[in-house]
C-alpha positions in Angstrom: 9.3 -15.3 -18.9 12.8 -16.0 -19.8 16.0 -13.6 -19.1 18.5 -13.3 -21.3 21.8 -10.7 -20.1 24.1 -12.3 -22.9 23.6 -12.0 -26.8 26.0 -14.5 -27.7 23.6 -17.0 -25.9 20.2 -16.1 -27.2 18.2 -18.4 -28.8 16.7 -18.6 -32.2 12.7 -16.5 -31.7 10.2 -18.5 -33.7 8.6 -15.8 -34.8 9.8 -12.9 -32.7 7.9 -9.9 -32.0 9.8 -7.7 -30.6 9.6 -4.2 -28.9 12.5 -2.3 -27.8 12.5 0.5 -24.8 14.0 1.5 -21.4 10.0 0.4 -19.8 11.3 2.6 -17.0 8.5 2.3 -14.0 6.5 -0.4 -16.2 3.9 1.6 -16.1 0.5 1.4 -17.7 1.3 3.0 -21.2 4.4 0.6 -21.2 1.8 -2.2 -20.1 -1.0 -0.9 -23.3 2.1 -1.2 -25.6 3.3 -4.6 -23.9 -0.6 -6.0 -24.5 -0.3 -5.2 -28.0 2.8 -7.4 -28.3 1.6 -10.4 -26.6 -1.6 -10.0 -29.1 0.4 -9.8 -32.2 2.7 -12.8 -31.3 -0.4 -14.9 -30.8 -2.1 -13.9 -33.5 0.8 -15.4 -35.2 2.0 -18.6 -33.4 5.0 -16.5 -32.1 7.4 -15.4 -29.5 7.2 -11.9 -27.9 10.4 -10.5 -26.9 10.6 -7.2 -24.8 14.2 -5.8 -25.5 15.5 -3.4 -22.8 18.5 -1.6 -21.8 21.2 -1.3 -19.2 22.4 0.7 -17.6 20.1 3.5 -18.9 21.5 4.5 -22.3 21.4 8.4 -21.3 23.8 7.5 -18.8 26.6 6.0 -21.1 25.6 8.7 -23.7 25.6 11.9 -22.5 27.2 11.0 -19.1 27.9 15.1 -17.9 24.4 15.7 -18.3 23.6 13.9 -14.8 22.7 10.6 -13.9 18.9 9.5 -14.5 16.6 8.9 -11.4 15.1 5.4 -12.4 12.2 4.8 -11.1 12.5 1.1 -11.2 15.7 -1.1 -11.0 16.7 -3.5 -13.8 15.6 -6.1 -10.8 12.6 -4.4 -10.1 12.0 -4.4 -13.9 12.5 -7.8 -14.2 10.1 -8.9 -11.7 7.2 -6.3 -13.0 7.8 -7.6 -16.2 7.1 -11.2 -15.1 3.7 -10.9 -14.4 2.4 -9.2 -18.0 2.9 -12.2 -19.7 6.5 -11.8 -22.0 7.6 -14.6 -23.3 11.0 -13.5 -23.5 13.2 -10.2 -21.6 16.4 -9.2 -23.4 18.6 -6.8 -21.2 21.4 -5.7 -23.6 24.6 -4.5 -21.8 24.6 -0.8 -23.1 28.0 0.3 -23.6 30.2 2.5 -25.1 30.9 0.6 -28.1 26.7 -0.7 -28.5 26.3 3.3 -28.4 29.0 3.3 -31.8 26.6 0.9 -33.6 25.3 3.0 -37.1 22.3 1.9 -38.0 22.6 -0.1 -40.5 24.9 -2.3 -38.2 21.9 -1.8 -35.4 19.6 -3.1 -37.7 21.7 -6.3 -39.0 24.1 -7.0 -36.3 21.8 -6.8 -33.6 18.2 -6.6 -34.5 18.4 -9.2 -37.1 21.5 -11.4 -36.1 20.5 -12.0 -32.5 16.4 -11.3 -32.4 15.5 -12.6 -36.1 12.1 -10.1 -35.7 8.7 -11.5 -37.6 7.6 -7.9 -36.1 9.1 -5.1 -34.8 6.8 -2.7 -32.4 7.7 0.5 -32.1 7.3 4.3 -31.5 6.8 6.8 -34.4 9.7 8.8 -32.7 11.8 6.2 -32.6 15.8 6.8 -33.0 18.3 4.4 -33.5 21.9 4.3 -34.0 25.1 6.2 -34.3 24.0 9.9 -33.9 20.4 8.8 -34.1 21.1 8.5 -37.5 17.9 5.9 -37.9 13.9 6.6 -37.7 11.1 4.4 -38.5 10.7 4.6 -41.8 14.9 3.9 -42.7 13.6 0.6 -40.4 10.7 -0.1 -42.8 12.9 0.1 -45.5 15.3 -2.3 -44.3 12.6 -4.6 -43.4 11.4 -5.1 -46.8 15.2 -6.8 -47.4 15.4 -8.8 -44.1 11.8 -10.1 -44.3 10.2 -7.9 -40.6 7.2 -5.5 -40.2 7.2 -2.7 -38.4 4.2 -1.9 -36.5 3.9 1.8 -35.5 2.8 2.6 -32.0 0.6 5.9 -32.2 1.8 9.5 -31.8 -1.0 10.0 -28.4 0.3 6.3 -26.9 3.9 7.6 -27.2 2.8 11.0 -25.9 0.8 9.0 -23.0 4.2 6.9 -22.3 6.3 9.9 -21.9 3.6 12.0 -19.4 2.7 9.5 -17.4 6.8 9.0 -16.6 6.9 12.8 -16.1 4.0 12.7 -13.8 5.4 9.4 -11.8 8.8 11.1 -10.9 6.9 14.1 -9.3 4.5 12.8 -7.6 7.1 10.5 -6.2 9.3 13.3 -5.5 6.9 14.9 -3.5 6.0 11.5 -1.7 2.6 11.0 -3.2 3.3 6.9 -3.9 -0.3 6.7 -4.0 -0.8 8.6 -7.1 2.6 7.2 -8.6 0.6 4.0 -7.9 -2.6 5.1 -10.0 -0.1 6.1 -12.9 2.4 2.7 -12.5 -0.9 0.0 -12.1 1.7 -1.0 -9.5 3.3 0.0 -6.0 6.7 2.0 -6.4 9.0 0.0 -5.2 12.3 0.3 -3.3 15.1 -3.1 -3.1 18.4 -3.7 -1.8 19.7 -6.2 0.7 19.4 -6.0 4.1 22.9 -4.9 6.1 23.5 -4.0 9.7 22.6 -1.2 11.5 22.7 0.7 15.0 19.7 -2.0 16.1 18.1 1.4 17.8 14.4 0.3 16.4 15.0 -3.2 18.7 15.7 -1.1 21.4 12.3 0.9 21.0 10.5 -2.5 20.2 10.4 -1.7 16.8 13.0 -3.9 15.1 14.3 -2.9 11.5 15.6 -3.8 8.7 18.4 -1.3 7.0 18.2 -1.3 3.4 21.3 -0.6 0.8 20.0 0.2 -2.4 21.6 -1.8 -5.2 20.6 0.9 -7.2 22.6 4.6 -6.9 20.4 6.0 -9.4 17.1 4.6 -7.5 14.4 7.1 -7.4 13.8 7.4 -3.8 10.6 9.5 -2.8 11.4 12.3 0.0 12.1 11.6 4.1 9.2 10.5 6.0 7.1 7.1 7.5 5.9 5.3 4.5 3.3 2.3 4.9 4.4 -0.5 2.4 4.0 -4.1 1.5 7.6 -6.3 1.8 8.5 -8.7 -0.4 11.1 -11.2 1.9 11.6 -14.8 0.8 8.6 -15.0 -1.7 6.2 -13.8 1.0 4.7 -10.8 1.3 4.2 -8.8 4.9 2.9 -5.8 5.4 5.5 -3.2 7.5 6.4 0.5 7.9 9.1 2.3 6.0 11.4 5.0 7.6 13.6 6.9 4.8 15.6 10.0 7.2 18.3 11.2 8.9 16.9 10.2 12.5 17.1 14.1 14.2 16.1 12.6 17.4 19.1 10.8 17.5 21.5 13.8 17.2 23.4 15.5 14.2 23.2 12.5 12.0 23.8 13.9 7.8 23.5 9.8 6.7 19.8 8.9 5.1 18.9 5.8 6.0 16.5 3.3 4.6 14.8 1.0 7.3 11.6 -1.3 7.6 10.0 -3.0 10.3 8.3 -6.0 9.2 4.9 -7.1 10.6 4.8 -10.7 11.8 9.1 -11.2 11.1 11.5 -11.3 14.2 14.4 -13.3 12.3 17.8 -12.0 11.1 18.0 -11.4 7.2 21.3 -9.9 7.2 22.4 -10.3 3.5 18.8 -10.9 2.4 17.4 -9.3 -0.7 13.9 -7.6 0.1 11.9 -5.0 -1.8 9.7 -2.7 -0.4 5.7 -1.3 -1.9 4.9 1.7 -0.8 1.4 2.0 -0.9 0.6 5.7 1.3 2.9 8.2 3.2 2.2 7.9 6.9 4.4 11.3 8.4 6.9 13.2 8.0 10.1 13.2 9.2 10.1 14.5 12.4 12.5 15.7 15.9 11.1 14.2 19.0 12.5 15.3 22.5 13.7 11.7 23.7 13.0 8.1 22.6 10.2 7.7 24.9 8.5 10.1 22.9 9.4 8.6 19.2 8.4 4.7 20.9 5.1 6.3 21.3 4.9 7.9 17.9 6.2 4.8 16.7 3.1 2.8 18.3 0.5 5.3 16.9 2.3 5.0 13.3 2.3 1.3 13.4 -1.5 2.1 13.7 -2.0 3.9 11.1 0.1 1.8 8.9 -1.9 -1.5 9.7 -5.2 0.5 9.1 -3.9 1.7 5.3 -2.8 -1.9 4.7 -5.5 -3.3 5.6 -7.5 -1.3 3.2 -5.0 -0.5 0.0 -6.0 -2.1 -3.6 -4.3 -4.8 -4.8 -2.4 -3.7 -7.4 0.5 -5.1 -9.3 0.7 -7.3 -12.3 -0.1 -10.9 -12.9 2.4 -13.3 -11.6 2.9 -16.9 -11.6 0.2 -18.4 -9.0 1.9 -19.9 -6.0 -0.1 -23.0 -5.0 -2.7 -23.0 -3.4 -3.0 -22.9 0.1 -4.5 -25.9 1.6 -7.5 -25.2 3.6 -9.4 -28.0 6.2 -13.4 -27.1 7.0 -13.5 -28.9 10.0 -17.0 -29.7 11.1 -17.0 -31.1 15.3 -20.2 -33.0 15.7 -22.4 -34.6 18.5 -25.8 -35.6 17.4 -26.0 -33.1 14.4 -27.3 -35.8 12.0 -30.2 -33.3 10.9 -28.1 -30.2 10.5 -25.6 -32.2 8.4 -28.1 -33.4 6.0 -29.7 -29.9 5.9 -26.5 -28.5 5.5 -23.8 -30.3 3.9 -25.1 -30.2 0.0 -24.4 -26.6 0.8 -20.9 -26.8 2.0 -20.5 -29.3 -0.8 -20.8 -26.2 -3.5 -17.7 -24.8 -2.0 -15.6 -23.7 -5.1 -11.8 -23.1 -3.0 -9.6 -25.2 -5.2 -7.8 -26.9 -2.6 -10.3 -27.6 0.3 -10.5 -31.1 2.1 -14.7 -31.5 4.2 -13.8 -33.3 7.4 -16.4 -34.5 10.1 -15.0 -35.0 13.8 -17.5 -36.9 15.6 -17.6 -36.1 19.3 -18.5 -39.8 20.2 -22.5 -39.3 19.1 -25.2 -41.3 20.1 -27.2 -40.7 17.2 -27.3 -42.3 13.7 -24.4 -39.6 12.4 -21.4 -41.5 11.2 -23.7 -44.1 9.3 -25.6 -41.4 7.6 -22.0 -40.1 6.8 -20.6 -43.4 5.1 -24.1 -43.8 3.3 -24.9 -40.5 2.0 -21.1 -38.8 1.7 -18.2 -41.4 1.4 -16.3 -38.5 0.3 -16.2 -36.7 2.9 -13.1 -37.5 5.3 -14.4 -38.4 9.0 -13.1 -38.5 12.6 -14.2 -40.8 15.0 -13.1 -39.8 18.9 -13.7 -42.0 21.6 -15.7 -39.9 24.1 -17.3 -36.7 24.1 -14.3 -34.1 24.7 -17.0 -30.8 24.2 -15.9 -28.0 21.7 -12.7 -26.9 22.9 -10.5 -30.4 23.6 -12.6 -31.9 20.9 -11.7 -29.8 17.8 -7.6 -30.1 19.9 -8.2 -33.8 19.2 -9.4 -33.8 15.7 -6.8 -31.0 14.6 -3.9 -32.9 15.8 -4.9 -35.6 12.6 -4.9 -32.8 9.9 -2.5 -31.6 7.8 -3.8 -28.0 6.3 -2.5 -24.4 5.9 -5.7 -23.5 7.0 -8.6 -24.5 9.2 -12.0 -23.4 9.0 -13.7 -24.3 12.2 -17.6 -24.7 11.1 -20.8 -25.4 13.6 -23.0 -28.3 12.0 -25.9 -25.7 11.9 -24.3 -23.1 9.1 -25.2 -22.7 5.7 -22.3 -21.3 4.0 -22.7 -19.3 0.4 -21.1 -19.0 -2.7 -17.6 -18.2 -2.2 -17.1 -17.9 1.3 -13.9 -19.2 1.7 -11.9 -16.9 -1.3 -12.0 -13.6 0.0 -11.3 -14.4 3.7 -8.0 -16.9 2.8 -6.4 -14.4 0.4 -6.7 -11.5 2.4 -5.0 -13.9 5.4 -2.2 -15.2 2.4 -1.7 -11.7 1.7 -1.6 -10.6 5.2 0.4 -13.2 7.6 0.1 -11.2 10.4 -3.4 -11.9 10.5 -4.0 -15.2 12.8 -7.5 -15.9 12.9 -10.6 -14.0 11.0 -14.4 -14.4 10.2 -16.8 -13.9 7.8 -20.5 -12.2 8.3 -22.6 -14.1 10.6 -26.4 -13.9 9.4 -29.2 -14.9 11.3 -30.5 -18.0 9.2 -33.9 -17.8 10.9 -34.1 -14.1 10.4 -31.6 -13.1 7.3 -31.5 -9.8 7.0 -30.1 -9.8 10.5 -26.9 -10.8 12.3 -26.8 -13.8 14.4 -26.0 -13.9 18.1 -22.8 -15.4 17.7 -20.1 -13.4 16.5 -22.1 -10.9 14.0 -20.0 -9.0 12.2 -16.9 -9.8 14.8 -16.2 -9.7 18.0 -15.0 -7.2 21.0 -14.3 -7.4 24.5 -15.0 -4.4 27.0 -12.7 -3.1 29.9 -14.4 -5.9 32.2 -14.1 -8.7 30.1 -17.9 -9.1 28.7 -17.7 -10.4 24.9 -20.1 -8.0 22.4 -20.4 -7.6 18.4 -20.6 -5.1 16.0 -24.2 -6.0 15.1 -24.9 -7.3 18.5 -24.9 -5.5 22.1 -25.8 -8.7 24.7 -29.4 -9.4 23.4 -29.9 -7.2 20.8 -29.4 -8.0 17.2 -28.8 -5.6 14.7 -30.1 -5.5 10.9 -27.8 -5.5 8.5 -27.7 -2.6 6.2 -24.2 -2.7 5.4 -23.3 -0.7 8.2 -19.6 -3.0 8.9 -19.0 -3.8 5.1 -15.5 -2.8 5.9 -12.6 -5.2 6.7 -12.3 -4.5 10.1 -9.9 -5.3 12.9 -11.4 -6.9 16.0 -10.6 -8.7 19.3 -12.2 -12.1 18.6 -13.5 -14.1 16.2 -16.9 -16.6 16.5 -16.0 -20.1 16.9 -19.0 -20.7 14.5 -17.4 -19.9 11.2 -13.7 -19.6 12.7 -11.1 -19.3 9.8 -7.3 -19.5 11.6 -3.5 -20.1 10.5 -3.2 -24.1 11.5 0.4 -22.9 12.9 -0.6 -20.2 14.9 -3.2 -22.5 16.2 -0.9 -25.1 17.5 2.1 -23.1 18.4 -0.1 -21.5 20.9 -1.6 -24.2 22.5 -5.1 -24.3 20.5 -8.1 -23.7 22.8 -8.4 -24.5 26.6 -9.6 -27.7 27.1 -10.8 -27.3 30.3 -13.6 -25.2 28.9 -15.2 -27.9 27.4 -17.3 -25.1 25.2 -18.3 -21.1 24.9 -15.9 -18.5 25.2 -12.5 -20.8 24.0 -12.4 -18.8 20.9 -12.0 -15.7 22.8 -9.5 -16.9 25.0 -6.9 -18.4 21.8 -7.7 -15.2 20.2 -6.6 -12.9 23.0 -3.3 -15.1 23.2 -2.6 -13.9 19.3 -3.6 -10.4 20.2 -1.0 -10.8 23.0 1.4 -12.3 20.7 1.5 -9.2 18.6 -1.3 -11.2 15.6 -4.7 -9.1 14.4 -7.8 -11.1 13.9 -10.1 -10.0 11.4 -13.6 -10.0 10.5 -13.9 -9.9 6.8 -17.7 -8.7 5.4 -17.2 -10.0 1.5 -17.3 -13.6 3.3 -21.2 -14.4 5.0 -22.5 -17.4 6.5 -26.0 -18.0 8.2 -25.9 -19.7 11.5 -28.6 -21.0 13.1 -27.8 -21.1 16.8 -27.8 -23.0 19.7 -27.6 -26.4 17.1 -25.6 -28.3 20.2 -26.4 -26.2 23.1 -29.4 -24.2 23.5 -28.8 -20.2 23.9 -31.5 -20.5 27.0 -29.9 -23.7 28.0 -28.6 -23.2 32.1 -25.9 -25.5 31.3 -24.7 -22.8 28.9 -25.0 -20.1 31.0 -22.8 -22.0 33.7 -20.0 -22.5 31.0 -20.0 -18.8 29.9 -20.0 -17.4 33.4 -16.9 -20.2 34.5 -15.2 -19.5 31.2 -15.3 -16.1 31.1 -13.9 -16.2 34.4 -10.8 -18.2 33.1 -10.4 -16.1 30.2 -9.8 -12.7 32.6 -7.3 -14.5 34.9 -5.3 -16.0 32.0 -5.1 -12.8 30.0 -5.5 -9.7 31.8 -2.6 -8.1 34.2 -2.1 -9.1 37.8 -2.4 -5.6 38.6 -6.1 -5.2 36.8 -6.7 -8.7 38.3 -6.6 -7.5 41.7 -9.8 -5.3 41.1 -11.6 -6.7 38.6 -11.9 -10.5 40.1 -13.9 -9.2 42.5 -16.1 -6.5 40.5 -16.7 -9.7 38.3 -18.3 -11.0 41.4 -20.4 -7.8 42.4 -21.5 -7.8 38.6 -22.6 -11.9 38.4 -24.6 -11.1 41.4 -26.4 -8.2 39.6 -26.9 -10.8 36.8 -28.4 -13.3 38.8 -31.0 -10.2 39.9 -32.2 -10.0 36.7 -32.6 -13.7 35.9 -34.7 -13.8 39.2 -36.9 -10.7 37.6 -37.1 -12.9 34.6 -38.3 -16.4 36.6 -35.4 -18.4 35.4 -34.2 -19.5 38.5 -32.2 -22.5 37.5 -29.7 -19.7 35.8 -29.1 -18.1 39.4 -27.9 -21.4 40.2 -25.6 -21.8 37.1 -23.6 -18.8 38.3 -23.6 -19.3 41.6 -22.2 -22.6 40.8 -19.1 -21.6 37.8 -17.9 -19.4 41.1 -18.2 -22.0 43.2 -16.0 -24.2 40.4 -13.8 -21.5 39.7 -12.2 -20.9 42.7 -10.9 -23.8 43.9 -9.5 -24.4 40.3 -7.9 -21.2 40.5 -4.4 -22.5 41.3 -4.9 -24.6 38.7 -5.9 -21.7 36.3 -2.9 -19.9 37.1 -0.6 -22.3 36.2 -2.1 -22.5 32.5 -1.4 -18.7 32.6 2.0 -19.3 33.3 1.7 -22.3 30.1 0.3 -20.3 28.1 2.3 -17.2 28.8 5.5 -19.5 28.1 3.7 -19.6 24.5 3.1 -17.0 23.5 7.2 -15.2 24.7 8.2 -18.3 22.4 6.1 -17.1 19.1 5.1 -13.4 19.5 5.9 -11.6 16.1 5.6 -8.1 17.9 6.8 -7.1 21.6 3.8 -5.1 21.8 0.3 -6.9 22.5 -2.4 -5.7 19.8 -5.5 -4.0 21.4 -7.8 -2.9 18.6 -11.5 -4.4 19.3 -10.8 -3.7 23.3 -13.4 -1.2 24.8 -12.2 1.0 27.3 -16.1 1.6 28.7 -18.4 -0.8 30.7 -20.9 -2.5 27.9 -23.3 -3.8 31.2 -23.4 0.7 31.6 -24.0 1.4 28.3 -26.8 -1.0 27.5 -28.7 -1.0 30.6 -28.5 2.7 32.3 -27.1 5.0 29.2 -29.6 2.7 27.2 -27.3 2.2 24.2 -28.1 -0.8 21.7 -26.4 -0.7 18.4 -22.2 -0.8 18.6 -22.4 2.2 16.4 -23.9 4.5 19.7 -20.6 2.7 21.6 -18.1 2.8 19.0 -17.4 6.2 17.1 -15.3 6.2 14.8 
């Protein structure tokens, strides 16, 4: 769409069809009318021009009546406008002298000598003119000499047009922006630039952004917390909106405007930033001391994320940024028969900018040669030794450039469109670090696989569970976590993650070799202030155990050791203190039941990740302090995130309160 602000400089319409209108809120009778436009110009090989006013003519016309309320800017205008598919945006300076126009001159001087109209779209109400001297039908006569058509827009669409701008401004006024939405086919929106403030919201951990309005006449709905979508730098973030006179602060009359943006912890000053609001949150409210308003502040931030995370996507059609670049990065050791089971599959993928890579973990099998034979296309990795999960994906990612990586087992059939919904809710979200999709059992499919399920949480002790799966137990899935959901981790069998989140926080632990490394990188983004998600629309089915058997003791050694690293890396010193030696108590319980069970060699794989732990644990502490270094460097929030953390004892629940589905655990 092309803006034009000077009529002197327009240039000649191949046959124009034009409409003419404020389009205040751009709502969706403007957008019916708008439609109709577009269709008529292509019908006809032609232009469609969208001819609009500023500032609002009712304010240079009958100036003592009041200023007007608009509920969108000119810019706000402007950029709605963009996305419905105008070819061409007029904004004619509306002043005194435009206002003295009759209507003959209207209709020569300005609609003829600067728009040259093939078609001219417009209400059967509408006045033109000195005095409003002009009406449709003097324009239909007029046409007939100047070689236009006027095509009537219908009494009930005008009727709709003026109601549905009646009901936007009260339900705005009241602070319903989520009915205003359902009117508007769009977010109302607030924009200025960003100027200094009283930097109280750093203080509280809650950094903001003070808007001016550029706007006097802005429409602003009434004082309260506000969850919204912010437009900074063509990206969009999600954030929470304070419009009030800050009461806990003392005898302040000033309204301010102020946002704190998810995931930003830069200076804008002198940025221009618009605001969605997509749901009120609160009201304004007096707390007794800012102790009290940081911890309202915490629960709103809550609230707000939970509302984001689930409001429509509304808003026009704009111009398509490019796409994201995403890497699947498959890490193999002697998966020859899971690639040619699996690959074709993978194959089908329909993301428009994806790149298939095979890392081969040094395998002693006919892999790489069944690669160049069968799949020349697909990019491959060769590392010189065996580096196990965790260093060996560091290895392979260090080679590849991507917005995205998609961290894939060998053994998982993926389905149509798995990668879509998972990548746009992370390009619409960048707050959102790591995610995955459903994990389906592939030998069982109605049911959730072992390994991450429907996403992952982590108790008050440190033991790892899913929703769909309590330690051994697998649920069915009945569609019981079709939601978007927050968790704590993410499976490392299907693991979807920002490529530089991944690096700037060191990528996995190495000295894992396998199990448990996702964990650990994920709960150094929680503690950097990022969300993981697991995102149902997106399902995978996973065999298990493709590299490393589930009953393997080798595997039970790693996840005993790593969980072991995991706690002392991540939790407090204080909790530390306690739980180190619980843990202990607890892997001796677990060893009793393996010795109930006759798997002896299992006893042996605990007793010995203790025996390796411990005189590493210097060691381990000094990737704490590496890692810790990280994560000050490139936390977005000062304020770790702890949705997906259970507060109970999972060992408790399953075995003595005998609970087996996370829906017993988890209420929500």
């Amino acid at each position: 769409m092309k803006v034009h602000e000077n009529l002197d400089q327009l240039p000649k319409f191949h046959n124009a069809v034009v409409t003419i209108g404020s389009f205040d809120g751009v709502h969706k009778g403007h957008q019916k009318i708008i439609a109709q436009v577009n269709q008529l110009a292509h019908s006809i090989g032609g232009e469609s021009v969208l001819v609009t006013f500023h500032p609002h003519p009712r304010m240079v016309v009958y100036p003592r009546e009041g200023a007007v309320d608009l509920i969108t800017t000119l810019e706000e205008k402007v950029h709605l406008l963009q996305g419905y598919g105008i070819d061409h945006l007029v904004v004619v300076p509306f002043t005194v002298e435009f206002s003295q126009l009759s209507a003959d001159e209207y209709i020569e001087k300005f609609l003829v000598g600067h728009l040259q109209p093939k078609y001219i779209v417009i209400g059967f109400d509408h006045k033109f003119g000195l005095g409003r001297q002009g009406d449709i039908h003097y324009l239909r006569w007029h046409g007939k000499r100047f070689g236009f058509e006027v095509v009537e827009i219908e009494q009930h669409e005008v009727e709709e047009v003026a109601v549905s701008s009646t009901k936007i401004r009260r339900a705005t006024e009241r602070g319903d922006v989520q009915a205003a939405a359902l009117l508007m086919g769009h977010y109302p929106t607030l924009s200025g630039v960003v100027v200094h403030g009283e930097k109280v919201g750093k203080k509280l951990g809650f950094p903001t952004a003070n808007i001016h309005l550029t706007e006097k006449h802005k429409l602003v709905p009434p004082d309260g917390v506000y969850a919204v979508f912010v437009q900074l730098k063509n990206e969009r973030y999600g954030g929470m909106l304070y419009i009030g006179s800050r009461p806990t602060l003392g005898n302040r009359k000033a309204r301010t405007i102020e946002v704190n943006i998810f995931g930003w912890n830069q200076a804008i000053y002198g940025e221009s930033i618009q605001v969605e609001l997509v749901d009120f949150v609160r009201g304004d409210l007096k707390f007794e001391n800012l102790d009290a308003l940081r911890r309202q502040l915490k629960k709103d931030q809550e609230t707000t994320e939970e509302r984001l995370l689930h409001a429509p996507r509304l808003g026009p059609r704009v111009e398509k940024k490019e796409t994201p670049g995403v890497a699947v990065v498959i890490l193999n050791y002697n998966g020859r028969a899971y690639l040619e089971q699996f690959l074709p599959h993978l194959l089908g993928s329909t993301f428009p900018n994806v790149q298939i890579i095979v890392a081969d973990n040094c395998s002693s099998d006919d892999s790489l040669r069944f690669l160049e034979t069968h799949y020349p296309q697909i990019s491959r990795i060769q590392l010189k030794k065996n580096y196990g999960f965790a260093e060996g994906y560091n290895q392979a990612l260090r080679q590849i450039r991507a917005d995205y990586y998609i961290l894939l087992n060998s053994d998982i059939e993926v389905t149509s469109g798995w990668i879509e919904p998972v990548i746009s809710l992370m390009e619409q979200d960048k707050t959102i670090a790591a995610a995955q999709p459903k994990i389906r059992s592939f030998a069982r499919k109605e049911c959730f696989e072992y390994a991450g399920a429907a996403g992952g949480w982590l108790d008050h002790l440190g033991y790892p569970f899913c929703r769909g799966r309590i330690l051994a137990t697998t649920e069915e899935d009945r569609g019981q976590y079709d939601q978007i959901q927050e968790i704590f981790w993410a499976t490392g069998a299907a693991f979807f993650v920002r490529a530089t989140v991944f690096h700037n926080l060191g990528g996995f632990d190495g000295n894992y070799f396998a199990h448990a490394e996702e964990i650990d990188l994920c709960w150094r983004m929680k503690r950097a202030g990022y969300k993981v998600v697991a995102h149902p629309g997106s399902v995978v089915y996973h065999v298990g155990g493709g590299t490393l058997d589930y009953l393997n003791p080798f595997k039970t050694y790693l996840n005993f050791r790593n969980t072991l690293y995991t706690i002392t890396k991540n939790e407090p010193w204080e909790k530390l203190l306690w739980l180190l030696p619980l843990r202990l108590v607890l892997d001796g319980v677990a060893s009793l039941l393996f010795l109930s069970q006759g798997r002896f060699a299992h006893i042996w794989s605990i007793i010995k990740a203790h025996w390796t732990f411990y005189p590493r644990f210097l060691l381990v502490l000094d990737d704490r302090w590496k890692y810790s270094e990280r994560i000050q460097e490139h936390r977005i929030s000062v304020y770790p995130r702890k949705t997906g953390r259970y507060p109970g004892a999972i060992v408790w629940d399953y075995y003595i309160r005998k609970r087996r589905h996370f829906s017993e655990i988890i209420r929500r």
